[in-house]
N, C-alpha and C positions, 0 to 999 in steps of 0.2 A: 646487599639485598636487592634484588628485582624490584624496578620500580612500577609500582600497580598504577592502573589510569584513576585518573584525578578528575577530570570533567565530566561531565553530562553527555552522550551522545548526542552529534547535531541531528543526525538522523536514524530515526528508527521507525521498521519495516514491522507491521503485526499479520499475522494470519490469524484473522479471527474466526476461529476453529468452535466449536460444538452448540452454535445456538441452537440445531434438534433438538441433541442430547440434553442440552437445557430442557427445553421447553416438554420433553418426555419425563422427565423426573420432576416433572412441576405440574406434571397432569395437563400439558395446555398445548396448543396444536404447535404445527412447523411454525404456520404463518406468524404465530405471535410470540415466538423464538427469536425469528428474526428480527421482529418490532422493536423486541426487548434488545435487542445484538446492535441494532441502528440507534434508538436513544442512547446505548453505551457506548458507543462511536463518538455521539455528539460532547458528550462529557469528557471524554476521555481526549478527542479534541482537542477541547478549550483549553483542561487542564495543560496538555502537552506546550502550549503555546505558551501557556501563565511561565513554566518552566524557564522557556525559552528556546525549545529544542526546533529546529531549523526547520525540517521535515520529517512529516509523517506519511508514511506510503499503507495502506491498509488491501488487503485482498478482498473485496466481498463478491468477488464472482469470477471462477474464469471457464478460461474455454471448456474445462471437462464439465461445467455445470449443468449444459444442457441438456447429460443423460438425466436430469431428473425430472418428475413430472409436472406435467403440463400447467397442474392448478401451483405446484410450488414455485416451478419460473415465472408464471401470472403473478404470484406474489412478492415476488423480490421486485420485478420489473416496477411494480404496482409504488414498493414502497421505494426504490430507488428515486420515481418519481416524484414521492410524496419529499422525501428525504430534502433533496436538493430542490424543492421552492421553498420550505422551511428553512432547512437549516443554512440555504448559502444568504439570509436575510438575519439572522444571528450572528453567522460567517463574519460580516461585514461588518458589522459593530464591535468583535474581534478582531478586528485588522488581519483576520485568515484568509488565505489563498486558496480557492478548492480548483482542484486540478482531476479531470479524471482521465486514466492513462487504458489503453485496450482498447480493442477495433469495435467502436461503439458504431460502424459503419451498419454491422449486424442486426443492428440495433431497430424497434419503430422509430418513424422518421419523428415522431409526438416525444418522444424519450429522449431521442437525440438533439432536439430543439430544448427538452430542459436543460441536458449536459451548457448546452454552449451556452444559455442564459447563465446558468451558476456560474459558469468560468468568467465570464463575460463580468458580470453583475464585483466576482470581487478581484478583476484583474489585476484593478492596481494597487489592492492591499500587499503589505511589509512584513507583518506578519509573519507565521507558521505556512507554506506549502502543504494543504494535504491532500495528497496523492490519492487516486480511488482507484484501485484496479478493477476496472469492470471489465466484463470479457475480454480478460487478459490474461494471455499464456505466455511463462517466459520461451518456450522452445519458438512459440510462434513472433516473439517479440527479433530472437536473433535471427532469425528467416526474413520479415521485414528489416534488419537492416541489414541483413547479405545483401536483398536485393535495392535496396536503395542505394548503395554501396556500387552497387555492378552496373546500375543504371549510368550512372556519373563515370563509370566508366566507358562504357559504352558509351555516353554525350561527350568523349574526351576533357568532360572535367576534371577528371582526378585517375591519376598517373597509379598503375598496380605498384609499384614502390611507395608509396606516398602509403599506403594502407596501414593502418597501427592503431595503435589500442584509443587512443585520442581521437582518431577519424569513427575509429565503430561507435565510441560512447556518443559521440556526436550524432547520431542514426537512432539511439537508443531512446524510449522515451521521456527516460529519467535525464536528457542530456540537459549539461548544465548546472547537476544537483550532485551532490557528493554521495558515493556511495553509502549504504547504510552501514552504522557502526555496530548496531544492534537489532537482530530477528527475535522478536518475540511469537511463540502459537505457541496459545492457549488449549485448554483440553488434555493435555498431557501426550499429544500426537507425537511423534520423531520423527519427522520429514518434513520438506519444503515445499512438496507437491506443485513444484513446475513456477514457484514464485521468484523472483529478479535471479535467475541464475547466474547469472554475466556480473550485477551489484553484491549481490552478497558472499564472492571469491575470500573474503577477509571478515567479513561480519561477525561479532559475536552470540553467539548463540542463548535463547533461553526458554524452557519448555516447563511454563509454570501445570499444574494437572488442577486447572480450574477452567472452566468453562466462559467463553467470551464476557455473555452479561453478567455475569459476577465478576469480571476482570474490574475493578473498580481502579481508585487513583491511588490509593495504597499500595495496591498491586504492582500499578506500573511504578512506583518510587522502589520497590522493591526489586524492581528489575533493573532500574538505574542503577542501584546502590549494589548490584550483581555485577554487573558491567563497570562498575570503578572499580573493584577487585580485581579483575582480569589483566593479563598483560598483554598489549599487543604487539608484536614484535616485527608482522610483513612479512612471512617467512626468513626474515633475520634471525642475529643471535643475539642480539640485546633486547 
């Protein structure tokens, strides 16, 4: 008999998918969709750490977001803001790492002085890593490391042979963190929509048809307990 996996994922990747949808069938606006999608983040969080699970990478924005409107990116930005002097002051009493990964360059310069306080504030916690992908694309994440990559060549630091899968994850922004074992998006979506394309070549998959703020902690034991069933084999035969 095939041997099914037995531990916990050290890392797991969620695309938190339908806070609208939520908040449309609750009769309540976008903005407090989201509200309700970010206090389920913070829970969901803590929990993931209580676990033990290594890293958590979570999507709440990427590059395509910007097609949408004006007052709705006002409001994410708004609470992204709010998010991280709250919650990276909890963070830290957590022993959690918040990390946020995407070209927050793009960013107001007042936004991106939160980012570097939160990261700053729980550097040197032991903890759970959580990943925040803000304006981040993966197509645009391997474009930034082709060119970082090509730079160092061009400075004669680093030889076109020398180039391999070790050098690019090293360029990546996840570098240093193990790929993730398990993709969770919510909503009952089937796609990845541009999320760790490079990280999740092996991942296992899981597309529960429930919407982000009801993702609760059940949920996600649920999805643990989905992911121990599974066998992974690496494109192997055992």
């Amino acid at each position: 008999m095939e041997k099914l996996q037995e531990e916990c994922p050290k890392h797991i990747a969620i695309i938190m998918d339908g806070n609208r949808r939520w908040a449309k069938a609750n009769n309540l606006t976008a903005k407090e969709g989201h509200k309700a999608g970010a206090d389920n983040l913070e829970k969901i969080a803590i929990f993931a750490n209580k676990l033990g699970i290594k890293y958590l990478t979570v999507y709440a924005f990427s590059t395509e977001n910007w097609r949408r409107t004006e007052e709705e990116i006002g409001a994410l930005m708004l609470l992204l803001r709010n998010y991280l002097k709250n919650f990276s002051k909890r963070a830290d009493t957590q022993n959690i790492k918040i990390n946020v990964i995407g070209d927050i360059s793009k960013l107001d310069v007042d936004l991106q002085d939160s980012i570097k306080k939160a990261m700053e504030k729980t550097s040197k916690n032991t903890g759970m890593v959580l990943n925040i992908a803000f304006n981040y694309g993966g197509r645009a994440e391997i474009l930034r490391a082709v060119k970082k990559i090509a730079k160092k060549v061009q400075e004669n630091k680093l030889k076109i042979e020398d180039i391999d899968e070790k050098e690019f994850e090293a360029n990546l922004y996840t570098s240093g963190q193990d790929d993730p074992d398990l993709l969770i998006r919510t909503s009952g979506e089937l796609r990845t929509s541009n999320f760790l394309p490079w990280q999740i070549t092996y991942s296992e998959f899981y597309f529960p048809k429930i919407y982000w703020p009801d993702f609760n902690e059940q949920e996600l034991l649920k999805a643990i307990e989905a992911y121990k069933q599974r066998k992974r084999n690496f494109g192997g035969t055992k």
